[in-house]
CHARMM-style PDB file with segment names, atoms N, HN, CA, C and O in Angstrom:
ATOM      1  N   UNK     1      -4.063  14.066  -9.723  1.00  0.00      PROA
ATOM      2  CA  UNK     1      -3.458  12.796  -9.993  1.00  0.00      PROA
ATOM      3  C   UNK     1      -4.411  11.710  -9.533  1.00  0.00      PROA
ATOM      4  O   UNK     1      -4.798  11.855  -8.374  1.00  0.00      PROA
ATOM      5  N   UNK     2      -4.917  10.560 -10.245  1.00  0.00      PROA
ATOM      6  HN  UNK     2      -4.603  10.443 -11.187  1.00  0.00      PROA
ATOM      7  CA  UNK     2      -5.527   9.746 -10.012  1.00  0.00      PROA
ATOM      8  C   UNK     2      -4.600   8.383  -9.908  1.00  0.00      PROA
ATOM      9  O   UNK     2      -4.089   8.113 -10.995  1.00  0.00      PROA
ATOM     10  N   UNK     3      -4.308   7.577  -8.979  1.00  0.00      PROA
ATOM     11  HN  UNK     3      -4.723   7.797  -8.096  1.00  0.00      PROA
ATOM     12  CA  UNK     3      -3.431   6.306  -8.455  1.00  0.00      PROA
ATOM     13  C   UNK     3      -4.324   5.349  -8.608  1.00  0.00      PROA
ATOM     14  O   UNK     3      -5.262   5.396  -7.812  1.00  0.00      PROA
ATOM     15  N   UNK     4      -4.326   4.389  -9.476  1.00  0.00      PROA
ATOM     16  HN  UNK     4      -3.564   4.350 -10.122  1.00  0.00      PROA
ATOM     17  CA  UNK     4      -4.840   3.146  -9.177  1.00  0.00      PROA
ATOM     18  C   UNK     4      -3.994   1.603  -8.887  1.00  0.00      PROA
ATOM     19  O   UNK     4      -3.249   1.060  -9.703  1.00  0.00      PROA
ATOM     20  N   UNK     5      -4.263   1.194  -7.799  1.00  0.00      PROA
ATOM     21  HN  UNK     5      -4.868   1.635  -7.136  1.00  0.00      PROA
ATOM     22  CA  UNK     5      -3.615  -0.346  -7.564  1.00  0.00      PROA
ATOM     23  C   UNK     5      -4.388  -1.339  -7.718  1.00  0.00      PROA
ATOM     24  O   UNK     5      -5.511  -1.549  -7.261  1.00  0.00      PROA
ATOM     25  N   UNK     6      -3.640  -2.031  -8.481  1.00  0.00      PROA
ATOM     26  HN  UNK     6      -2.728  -1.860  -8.852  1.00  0.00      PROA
ATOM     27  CA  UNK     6      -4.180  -3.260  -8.743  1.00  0.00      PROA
ATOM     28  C   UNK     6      -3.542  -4.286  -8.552  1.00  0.00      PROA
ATOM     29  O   UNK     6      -2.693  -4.684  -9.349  1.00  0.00      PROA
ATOM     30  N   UNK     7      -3.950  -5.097  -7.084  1.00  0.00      PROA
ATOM     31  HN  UNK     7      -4.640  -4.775  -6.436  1.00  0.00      PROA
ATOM     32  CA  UNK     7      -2.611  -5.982  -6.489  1.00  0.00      PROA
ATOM     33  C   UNK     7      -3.570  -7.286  -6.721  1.00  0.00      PROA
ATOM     34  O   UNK     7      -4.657  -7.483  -6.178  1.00  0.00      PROA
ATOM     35  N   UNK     8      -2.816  -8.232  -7.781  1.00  0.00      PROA
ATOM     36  HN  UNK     8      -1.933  -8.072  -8.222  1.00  0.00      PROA
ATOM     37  CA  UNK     8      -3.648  -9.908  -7.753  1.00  0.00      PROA
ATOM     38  C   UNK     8      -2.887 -10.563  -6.621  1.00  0.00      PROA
ATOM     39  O   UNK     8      -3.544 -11.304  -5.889  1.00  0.00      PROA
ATOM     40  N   UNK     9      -1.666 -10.407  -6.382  1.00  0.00      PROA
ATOM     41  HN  UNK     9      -1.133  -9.805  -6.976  1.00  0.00      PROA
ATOM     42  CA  UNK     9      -0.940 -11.331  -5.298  1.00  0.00      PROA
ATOM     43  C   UNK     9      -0.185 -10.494  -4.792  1.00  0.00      PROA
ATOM     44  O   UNK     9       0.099  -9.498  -5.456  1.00  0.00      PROA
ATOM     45  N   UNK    10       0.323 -10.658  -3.542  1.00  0.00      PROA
ATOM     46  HN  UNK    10       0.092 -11.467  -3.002  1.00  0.00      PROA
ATOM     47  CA  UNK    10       1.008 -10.356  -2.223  1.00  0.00      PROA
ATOM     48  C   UNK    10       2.911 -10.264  -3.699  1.00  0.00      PROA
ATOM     49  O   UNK    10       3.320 -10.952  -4.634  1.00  0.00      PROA
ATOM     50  N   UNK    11       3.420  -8.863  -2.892  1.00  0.00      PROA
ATOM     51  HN  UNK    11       3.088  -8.304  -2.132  1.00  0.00      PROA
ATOM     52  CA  UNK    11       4.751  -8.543  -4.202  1.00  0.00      PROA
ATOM     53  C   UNK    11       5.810  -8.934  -3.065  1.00  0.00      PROA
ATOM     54  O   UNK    11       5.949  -8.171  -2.108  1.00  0.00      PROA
ATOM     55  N   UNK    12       6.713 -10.357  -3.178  1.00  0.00      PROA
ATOM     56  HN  UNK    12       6.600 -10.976  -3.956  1.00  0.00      PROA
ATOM     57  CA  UNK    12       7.560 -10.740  -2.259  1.00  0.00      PROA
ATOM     58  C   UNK    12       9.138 -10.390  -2.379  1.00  0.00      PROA
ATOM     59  O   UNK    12       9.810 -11.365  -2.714  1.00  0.00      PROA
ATOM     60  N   UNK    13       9.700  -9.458  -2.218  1.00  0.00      PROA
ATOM     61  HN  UNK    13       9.154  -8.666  -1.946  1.00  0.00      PROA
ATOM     62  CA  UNK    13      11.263  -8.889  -2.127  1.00  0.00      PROA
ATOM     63  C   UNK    13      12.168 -10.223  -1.931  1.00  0.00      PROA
ATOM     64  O   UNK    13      11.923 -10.826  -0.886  1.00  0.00      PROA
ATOM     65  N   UNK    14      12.997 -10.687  -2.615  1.00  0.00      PROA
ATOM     66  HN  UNK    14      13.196 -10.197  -3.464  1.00  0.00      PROA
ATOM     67  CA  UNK    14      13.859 -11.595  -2.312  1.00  0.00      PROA
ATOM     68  C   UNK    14      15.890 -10.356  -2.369  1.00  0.00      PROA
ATOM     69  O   UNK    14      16.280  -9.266  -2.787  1.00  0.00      PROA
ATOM     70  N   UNK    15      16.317 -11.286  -1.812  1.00  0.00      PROA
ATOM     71  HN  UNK    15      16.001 -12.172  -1.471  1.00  0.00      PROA
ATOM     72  CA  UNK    15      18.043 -10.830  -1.682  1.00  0.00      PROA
ATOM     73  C   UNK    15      18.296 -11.857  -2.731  1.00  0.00      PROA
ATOM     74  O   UNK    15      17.569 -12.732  -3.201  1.00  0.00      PROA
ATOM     75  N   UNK    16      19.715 -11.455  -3.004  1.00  0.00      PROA
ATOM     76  HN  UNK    16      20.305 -10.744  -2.622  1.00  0.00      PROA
ATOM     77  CA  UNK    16      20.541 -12.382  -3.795  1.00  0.00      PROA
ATOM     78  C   UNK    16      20.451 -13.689  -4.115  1.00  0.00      PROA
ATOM     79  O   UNK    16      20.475 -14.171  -5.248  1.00  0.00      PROA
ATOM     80  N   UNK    17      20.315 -14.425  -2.755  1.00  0.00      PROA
ATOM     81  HN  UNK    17      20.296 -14.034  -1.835  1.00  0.00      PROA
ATOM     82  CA  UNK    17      20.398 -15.123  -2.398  1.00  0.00      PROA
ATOM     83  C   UNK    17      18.521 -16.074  -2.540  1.00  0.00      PROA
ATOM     84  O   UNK    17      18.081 -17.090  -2.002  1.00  0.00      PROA
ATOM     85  N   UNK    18      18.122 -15.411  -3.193  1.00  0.00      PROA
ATOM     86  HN  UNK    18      18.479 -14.586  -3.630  1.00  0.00      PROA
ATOM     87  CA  UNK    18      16.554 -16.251  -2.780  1.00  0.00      PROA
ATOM     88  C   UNK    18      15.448 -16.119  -1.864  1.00  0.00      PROA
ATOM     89  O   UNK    18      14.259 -16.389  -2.036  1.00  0.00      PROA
ATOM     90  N   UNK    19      16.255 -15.501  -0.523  1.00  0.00      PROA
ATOM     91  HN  UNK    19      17.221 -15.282  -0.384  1.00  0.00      PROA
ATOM     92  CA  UNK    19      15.335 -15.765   0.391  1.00  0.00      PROA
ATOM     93  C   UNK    19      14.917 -13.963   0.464  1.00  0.00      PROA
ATOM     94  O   UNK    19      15.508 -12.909   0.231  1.00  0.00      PROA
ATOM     95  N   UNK    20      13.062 -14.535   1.097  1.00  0.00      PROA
ATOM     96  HN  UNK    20      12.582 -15.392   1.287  1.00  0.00      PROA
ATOM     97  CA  UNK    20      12.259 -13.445   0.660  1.00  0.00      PROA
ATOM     98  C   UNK    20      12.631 -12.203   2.113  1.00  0.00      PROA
ATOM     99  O   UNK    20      12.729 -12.669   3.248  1.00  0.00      PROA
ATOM    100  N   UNK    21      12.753 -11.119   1.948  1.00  0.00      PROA
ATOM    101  HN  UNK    21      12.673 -10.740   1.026  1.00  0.00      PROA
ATOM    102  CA  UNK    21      13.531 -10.039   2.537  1.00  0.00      PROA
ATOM    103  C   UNK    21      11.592  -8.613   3.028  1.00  0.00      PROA
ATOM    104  O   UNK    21      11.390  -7.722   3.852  1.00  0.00      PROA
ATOM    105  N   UNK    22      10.963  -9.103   2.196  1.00  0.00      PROA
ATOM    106  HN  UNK    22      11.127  -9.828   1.526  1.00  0.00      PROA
ATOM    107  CA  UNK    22       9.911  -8.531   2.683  1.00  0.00      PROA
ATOM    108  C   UNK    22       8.813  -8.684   1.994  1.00  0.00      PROA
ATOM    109  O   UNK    22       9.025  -9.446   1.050  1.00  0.00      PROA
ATOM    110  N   UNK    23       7.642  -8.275   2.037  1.00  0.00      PROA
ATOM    111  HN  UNK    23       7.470  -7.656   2.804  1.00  0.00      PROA
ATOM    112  CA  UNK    23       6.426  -8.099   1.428  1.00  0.00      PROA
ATOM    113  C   UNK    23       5.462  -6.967   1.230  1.00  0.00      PROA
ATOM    114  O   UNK    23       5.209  -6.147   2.112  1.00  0.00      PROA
ATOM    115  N   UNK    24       4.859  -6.962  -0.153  1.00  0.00      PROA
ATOM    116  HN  UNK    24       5.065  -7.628  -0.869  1.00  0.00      PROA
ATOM    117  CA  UNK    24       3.339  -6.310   0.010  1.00  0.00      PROA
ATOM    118  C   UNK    24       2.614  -6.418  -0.499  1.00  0.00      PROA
ATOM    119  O   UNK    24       2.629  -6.652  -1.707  1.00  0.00      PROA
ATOM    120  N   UNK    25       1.659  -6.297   0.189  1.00  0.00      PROA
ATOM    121  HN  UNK    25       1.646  -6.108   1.171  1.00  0.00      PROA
ATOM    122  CA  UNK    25       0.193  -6.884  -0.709  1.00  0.00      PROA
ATOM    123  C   UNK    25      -0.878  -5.089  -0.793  1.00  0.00      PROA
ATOM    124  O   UNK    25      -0.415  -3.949  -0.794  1.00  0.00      PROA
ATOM    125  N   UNK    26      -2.232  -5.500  -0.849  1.00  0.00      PROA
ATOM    126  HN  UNK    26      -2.608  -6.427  -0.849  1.00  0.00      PROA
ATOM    127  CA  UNK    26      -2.983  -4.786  -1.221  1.00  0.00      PROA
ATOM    128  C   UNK    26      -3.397  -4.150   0.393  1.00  0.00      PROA
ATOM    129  O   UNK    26      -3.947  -3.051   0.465  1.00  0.00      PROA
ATOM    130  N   UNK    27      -3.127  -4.820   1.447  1.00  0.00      PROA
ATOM    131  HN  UNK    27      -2.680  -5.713   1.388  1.00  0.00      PROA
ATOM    132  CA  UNK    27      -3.542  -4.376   2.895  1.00  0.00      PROA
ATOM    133  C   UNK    27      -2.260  -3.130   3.058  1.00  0.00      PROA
ATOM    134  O   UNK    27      -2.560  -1.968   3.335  1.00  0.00      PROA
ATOM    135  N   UNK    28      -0.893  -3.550   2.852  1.00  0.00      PROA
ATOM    136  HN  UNK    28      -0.650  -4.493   2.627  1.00  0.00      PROA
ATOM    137  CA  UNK    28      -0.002  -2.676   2.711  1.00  0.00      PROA
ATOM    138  C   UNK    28       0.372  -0.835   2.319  1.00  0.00      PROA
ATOM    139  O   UNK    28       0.707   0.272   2.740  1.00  0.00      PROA
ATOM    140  N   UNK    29      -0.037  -1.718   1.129  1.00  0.00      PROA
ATOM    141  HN  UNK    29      -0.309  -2.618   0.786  1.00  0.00      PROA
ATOM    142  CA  UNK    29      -0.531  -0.333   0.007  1.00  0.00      PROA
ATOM    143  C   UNK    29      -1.629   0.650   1.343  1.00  0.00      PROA
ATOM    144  O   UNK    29      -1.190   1.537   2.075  1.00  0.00      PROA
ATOM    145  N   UNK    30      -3.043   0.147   1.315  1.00  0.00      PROA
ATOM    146  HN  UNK    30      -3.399  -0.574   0.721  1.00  0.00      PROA
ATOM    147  CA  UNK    30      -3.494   1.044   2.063  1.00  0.00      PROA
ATOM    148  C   UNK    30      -3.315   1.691   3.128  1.00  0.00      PROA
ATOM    149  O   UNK    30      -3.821   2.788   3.361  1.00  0.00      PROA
ATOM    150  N   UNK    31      -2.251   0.794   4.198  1.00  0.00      PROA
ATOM    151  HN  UNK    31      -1.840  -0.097   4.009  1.00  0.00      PROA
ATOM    152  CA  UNK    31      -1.864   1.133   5.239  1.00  0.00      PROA
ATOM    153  C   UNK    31      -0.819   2.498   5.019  1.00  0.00      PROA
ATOM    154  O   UNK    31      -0.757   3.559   5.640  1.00  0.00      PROA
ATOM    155  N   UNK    32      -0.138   2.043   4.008  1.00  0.00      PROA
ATOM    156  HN  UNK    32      -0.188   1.181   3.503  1.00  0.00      PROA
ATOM    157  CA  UNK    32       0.531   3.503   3.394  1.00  0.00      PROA
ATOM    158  C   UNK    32      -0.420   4.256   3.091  1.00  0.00      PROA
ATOM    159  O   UNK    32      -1.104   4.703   4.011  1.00  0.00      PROA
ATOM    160  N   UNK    33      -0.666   4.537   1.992  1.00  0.00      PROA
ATOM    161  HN  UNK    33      -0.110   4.173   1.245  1.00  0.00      PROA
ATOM    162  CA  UNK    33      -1.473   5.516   1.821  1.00  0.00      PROA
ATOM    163  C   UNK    33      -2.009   6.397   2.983  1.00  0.00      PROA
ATOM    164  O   UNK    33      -1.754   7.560   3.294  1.00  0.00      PROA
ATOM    165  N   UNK    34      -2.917   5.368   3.580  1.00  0.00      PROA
ATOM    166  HN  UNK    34      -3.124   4.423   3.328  1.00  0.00      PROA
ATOM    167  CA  UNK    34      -3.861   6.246   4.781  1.00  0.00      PROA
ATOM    168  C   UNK    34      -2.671   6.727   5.297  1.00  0.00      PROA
ATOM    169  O   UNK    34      -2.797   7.922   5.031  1.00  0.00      PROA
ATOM    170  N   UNK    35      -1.338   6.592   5.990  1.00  0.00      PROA
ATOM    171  HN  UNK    35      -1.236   5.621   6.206  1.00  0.00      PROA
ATOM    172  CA  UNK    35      -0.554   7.478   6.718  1.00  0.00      PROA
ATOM    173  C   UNK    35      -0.076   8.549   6.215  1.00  0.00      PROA
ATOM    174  O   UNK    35       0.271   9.587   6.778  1.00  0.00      PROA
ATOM    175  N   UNK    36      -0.066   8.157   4.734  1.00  0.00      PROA
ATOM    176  HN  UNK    36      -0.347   7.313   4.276  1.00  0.00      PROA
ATOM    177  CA  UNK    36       0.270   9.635   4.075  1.00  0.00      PROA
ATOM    178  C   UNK    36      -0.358  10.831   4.005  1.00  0.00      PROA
ATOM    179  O   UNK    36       0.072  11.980   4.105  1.00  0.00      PROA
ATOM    180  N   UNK    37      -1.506  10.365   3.805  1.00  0.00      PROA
ATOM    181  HN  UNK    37      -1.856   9.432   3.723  1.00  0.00      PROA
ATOM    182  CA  UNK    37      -2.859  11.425   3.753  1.00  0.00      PROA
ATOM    183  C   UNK    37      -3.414  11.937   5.128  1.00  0.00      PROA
ATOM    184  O   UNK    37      -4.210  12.869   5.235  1.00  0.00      PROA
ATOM    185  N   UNK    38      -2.836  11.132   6.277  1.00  0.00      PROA
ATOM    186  HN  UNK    38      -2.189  10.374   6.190  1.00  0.00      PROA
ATOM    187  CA  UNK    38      -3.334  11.399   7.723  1.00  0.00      PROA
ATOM    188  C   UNK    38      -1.984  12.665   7.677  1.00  0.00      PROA
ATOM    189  O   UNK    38      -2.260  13.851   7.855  1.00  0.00      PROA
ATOM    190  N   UNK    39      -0.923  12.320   7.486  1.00  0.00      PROA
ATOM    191  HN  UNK    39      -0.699  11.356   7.342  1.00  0.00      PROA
ATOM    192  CA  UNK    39       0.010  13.094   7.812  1.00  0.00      PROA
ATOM    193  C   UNK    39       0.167  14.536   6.859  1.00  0.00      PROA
ATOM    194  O   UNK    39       0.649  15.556   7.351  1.00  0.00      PROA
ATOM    195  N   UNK    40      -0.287  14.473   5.501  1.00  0.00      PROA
ATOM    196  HN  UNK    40      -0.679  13.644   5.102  1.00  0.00      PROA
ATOM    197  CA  UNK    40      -0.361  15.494   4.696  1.00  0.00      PROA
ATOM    198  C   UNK    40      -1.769  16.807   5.273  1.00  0.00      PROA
ATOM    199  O   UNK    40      -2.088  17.840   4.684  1.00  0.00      PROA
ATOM    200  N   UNK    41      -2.169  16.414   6.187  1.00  0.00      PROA
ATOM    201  HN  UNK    41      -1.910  15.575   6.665  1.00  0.00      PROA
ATOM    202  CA  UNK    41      -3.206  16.685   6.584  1.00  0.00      PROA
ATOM    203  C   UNK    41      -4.758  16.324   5.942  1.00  0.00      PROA
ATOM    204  O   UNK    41      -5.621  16.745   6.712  1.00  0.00      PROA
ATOM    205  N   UNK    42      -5.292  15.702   4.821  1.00  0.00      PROA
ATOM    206  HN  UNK    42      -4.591  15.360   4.195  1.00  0.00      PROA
ATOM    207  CA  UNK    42      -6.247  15.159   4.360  1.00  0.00      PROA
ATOM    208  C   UNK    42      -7.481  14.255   5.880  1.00  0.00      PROA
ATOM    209  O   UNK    42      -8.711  14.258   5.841  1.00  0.00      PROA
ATOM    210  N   UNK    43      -7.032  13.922   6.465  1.00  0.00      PROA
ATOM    211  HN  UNK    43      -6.033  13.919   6.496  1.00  0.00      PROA
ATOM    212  CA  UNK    43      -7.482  13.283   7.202  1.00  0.00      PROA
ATOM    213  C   UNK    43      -7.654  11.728   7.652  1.00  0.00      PROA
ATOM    214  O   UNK    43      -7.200  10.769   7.027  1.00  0.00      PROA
ATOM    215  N   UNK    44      -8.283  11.679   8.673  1.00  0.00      PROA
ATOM    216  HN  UNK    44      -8.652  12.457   9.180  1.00  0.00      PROA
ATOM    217  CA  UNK    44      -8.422   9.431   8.319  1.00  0.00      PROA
ATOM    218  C   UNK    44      -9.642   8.975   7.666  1.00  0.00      PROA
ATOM    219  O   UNK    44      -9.734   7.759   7.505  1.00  0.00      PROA
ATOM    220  N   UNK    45     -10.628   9.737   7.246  1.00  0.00      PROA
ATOM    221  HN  UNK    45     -10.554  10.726   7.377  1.00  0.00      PROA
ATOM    222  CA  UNK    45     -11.497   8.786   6.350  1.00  0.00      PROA
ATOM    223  C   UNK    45     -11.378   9.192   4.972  1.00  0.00      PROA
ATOM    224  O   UNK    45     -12.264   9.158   4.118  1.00  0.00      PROA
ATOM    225  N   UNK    46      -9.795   9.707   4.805  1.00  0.00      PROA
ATOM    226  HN  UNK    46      -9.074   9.735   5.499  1.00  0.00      PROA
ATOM    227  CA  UNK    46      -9.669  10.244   3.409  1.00  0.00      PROA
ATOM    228  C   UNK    46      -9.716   8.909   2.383  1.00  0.00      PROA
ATOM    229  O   UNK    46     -10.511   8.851   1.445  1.00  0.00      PROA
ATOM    230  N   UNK    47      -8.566   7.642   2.756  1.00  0.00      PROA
ATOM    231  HN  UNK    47      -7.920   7.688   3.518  1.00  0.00      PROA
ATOM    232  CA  UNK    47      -8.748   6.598   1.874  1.00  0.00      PROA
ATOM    233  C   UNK    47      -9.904   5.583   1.614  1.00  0.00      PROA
ATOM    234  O   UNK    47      -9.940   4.675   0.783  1.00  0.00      PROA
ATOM    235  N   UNK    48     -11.300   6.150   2.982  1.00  0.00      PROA
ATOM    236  HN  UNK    48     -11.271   6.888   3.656  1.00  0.00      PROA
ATOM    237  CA  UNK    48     -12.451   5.547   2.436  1.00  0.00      PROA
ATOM    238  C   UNK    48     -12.923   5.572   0.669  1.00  0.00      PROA
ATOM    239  O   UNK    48     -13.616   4.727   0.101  1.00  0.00      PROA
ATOM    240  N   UNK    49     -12.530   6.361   0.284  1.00  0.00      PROA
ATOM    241  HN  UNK    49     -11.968   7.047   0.745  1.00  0.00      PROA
ATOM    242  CA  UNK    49     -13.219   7.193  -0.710  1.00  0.00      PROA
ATOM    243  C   UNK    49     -12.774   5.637  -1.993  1.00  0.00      PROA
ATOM    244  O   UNK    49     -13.466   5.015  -2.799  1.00  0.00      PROA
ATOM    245  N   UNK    50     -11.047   5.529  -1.509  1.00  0.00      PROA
ATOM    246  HN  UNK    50     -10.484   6.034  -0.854  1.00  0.00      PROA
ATOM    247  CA  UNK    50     -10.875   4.788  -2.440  1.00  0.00      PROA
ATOM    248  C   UNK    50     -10.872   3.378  -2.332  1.00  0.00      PROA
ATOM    249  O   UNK    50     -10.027   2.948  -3.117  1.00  0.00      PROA
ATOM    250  N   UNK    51     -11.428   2.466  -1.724  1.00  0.00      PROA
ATOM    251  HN  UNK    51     -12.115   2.815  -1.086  1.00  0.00      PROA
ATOM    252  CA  UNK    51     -12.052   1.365  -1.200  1.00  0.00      PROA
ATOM    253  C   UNK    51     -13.289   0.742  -1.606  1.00  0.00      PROA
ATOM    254  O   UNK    51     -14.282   1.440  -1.402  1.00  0.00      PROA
ATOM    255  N   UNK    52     -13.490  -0.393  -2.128  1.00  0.00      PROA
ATOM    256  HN  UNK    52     -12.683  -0.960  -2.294  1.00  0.00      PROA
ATOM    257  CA  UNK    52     -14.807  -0.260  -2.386  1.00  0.00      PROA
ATOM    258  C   UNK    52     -14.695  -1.483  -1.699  1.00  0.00      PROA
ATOM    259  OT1 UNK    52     -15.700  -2.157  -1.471  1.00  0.00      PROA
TER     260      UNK     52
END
């Protein structure tokens, strides 16, 4: 499986109501990732690869 993200702006969660409930941007995304792959066992310089 090949994943590509392509984040132009920060993705802001709003409630019902308007007001914004959370965020993510492109720092996010990686911060996931890398925990996934640390925890799947892959390692921590696994998401170097996909970084440029």
């Amino acid at each position: 499986m090949i994943t590509f993200f392509h984040n132009a702006t920060a993705l802001i969660s709003i409630d019902d109501d308007g007001n914004p409930t959370g965020m993510q941007d492109v720092h996010a995304k990686i911060t996931q990732c890398d925990a996934h792959f640390r925890k799947v066992g892959l390692g921590a310089d696994f998401i170097k690869q996909f970084v440029r």
